[in-house]
C-alpha positions as CSV (number, residue, x, y, z in Angstrom):
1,X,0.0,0.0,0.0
2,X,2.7,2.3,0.6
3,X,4.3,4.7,-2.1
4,X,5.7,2.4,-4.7
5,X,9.6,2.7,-5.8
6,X,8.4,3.1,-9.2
7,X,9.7,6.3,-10.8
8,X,7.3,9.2,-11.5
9,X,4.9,9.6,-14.1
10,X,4.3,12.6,-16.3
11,X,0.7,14.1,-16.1
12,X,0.1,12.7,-19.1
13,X,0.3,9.2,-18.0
14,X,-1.4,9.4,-14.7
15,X,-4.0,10.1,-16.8
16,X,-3.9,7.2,-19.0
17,X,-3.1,4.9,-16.2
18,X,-6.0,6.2,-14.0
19,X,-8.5,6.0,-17.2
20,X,-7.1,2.2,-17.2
21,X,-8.5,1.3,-13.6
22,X,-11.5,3.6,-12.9
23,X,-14.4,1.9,-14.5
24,X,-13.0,-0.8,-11.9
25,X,-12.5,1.4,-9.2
26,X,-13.1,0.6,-5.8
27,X,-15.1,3.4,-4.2
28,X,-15.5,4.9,-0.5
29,X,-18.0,7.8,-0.2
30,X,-17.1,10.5,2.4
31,X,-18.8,13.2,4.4
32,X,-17.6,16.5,2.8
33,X,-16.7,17.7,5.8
34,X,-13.3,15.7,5.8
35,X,-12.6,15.9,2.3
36,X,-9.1,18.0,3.6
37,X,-8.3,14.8,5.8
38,X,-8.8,12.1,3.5
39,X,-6.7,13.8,0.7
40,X,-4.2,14.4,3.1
41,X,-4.0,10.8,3.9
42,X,-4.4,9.9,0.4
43,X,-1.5,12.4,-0.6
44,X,1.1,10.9,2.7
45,X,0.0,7.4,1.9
46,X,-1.1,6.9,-1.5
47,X,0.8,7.0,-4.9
48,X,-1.0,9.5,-7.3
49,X,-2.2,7.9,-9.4
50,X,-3.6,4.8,-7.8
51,X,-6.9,7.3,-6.3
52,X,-8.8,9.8,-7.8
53,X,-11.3,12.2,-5.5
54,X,-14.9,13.1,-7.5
55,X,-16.6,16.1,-5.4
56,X,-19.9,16.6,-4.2
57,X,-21.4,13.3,-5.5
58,X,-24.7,13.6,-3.5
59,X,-24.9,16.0,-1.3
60,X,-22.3,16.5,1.7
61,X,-20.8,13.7,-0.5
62,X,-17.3,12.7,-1.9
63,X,-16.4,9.5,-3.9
64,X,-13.0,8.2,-3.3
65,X,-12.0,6.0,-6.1
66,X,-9.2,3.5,-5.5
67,X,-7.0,1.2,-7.5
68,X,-6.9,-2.0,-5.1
69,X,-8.9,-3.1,-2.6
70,X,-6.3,-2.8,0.3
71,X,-5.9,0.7,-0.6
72,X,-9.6,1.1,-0.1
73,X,-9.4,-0.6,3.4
74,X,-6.5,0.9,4.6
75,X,-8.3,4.3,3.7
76,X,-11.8,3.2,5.2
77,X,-10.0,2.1,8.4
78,X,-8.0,5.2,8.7
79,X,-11.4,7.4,8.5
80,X,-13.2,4.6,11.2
81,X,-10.1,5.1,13.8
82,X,-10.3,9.2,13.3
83,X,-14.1,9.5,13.5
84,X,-15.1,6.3,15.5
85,X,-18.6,7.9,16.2
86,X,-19.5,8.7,12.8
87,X,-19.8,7.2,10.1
88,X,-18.1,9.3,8.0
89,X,-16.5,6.4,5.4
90,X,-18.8,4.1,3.6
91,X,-17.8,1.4,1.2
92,X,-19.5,0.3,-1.9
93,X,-19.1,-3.3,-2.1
94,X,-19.6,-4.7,-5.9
């Protein structure tokens, strides 16, 4: 789950490469209200281009879109542990 060593892509192909996995995207919706958070984690934890952020899906919602499924649960879990009372992380399971 953690940054790969994999050198960095060019714009132009973290395009490409997220167009490649998104129609099979694993998605967590968010609360809007820690939208700030979760791309923070995403940034510190997350290569680039293996999650994409769609806002304002439904409203106070934001679609997290992830390229493997333990990115998704690592992600999910880190939002459960921060707001334990909420439920501020919700998984579509396919």
């Amino acid at each position: 789950m953690n940054k790969a060593s994999r050198a960095p892509l060019t714009p132009l192909e973290v395009v490409d490469y997220k167009n490649n996995w998104r129609t099979n995207a694993i998605t967590v919706r968010t609360h809007s209200d820690i939208v700030d958070y979760a791309k923070t984690w995403c940034r510190r934890n997350l290569d680039r281009w293996s999650w994409s952020c769609t806002l304002y899906t439904n409203v106070y919602e934001h679609t997290f879109m992830f390229e493997l499924v333990e990115q998704a649960d690592a992600f999910t879990a880190y939002v459960d542990a921060q707001y334990p009372d909420r439920d501020f992380a919700l998984r579509n399971i396919a």
